[in-house]
C-alpha positions in Angstrom: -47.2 -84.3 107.5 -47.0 -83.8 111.1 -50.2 -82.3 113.1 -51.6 -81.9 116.1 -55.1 -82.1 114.9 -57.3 -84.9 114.1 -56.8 -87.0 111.4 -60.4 -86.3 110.2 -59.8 -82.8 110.3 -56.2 -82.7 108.8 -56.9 -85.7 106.2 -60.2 -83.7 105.4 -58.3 -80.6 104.5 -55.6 -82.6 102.6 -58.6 -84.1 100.5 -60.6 -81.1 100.1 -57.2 -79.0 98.8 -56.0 -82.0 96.7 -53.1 -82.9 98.4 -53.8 -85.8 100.5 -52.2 -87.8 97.8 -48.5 -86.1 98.0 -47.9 -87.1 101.4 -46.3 -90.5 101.7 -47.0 -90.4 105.9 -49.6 -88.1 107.9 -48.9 -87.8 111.5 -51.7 -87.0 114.0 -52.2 -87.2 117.4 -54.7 -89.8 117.4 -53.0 -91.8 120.3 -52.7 -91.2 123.6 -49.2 -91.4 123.9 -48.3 -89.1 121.9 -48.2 -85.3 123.0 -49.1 -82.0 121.0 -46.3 -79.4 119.6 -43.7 -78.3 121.4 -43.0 -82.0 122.3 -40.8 -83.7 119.5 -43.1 -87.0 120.2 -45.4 -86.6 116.3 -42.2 -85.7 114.7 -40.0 -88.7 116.0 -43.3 -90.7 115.2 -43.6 -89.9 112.0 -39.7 -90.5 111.3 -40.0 -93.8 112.9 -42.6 -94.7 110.7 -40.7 -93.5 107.2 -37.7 -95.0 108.4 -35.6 -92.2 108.6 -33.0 -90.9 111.3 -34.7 -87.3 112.6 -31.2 -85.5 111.6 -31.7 -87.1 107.7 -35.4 -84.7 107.9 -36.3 -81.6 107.7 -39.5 -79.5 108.9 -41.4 -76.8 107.2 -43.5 -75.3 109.9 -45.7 -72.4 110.4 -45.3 -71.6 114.2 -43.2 -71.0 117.1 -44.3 -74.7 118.8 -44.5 -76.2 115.5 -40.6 -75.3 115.2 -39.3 -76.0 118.8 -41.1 -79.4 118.3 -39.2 -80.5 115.0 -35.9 -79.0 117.0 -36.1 -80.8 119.8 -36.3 -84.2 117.7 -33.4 -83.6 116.1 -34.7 -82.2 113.0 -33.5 -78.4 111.1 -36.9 -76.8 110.7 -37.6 -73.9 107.9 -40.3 -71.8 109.4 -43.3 -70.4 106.9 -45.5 -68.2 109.1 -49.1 -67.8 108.1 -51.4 -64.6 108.5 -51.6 -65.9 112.4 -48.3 -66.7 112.9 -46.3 -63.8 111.1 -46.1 -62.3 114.4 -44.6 -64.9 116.8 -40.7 -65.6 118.0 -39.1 -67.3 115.7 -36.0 -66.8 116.4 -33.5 -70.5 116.9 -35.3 -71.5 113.3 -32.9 -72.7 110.5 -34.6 -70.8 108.1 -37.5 -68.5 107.7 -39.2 -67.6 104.7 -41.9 -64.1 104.7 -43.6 -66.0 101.9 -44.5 -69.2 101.1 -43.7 -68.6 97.0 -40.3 -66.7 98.1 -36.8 -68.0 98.6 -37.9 -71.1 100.8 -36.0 -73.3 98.6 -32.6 -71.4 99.6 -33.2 -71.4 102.9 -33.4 -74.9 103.5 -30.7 -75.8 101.1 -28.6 -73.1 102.9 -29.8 -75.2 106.6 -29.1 -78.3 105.7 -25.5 -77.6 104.0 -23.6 -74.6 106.2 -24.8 -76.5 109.1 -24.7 -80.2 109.4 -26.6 -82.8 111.6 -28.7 -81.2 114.0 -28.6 -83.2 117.6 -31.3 -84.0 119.7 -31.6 -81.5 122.5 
């Protein structure tokens, strides 16, 4: 989980929803250092920090600086707009899904197989 939120507030919503628990890593921006979406910084930390390469990951995000910021560490991103985001660019996404019960599944598979290691920009 990559935010940039607070931990309280993203941890609190994890924990309220009953999901905390299915995240192996939660990425905030609760240091200085490390910028807000579009910059690739909570995605590159949060890779660091599982131990995986950013072109072994993939992103499911819900907005247009969500998505660049995934891209531009090196990541293929699957975009699931909310009722807030439906409306934004999204085009340069790997995948995008209308719904977040539709084909999601197929459009990441389909990302990360036709197209291979994404580079860092």
């Amino acid at each position: 989980m990559c935010s940039s939120s607070t931990p309280r507030w993203v941890v609190g919503h994890l924990e309220r929803l009953g999901l905390a628990t299915l995240f192996d890593h939660i990425q905030c921006r609760d240091r200085a250092e490390l910028r807000a979406k579009p910059a690739p910084d909570l995605y590159l930390a949060a890779c660091a920090s599982l131990g995986v390469r950013p072109d072994e990951a993939i992103a499911f995000e819900d907005s247009r600086n969500g998505m660049l910021a995934a891209q531009a560490a090196g990541m293929r991103c699957v975009v699931v707009p909310n009722e807030l985001t439906v409306a934004m660019d999204l085009s340069g996404a790997d995948g995008v899904s209308r719904s977040r019960r539709s084909r999601c599944r197929s459009c990441w598979t389909r990302s990360m197989v036709s197209r291979g290691p994404r580079m860092p920009a």
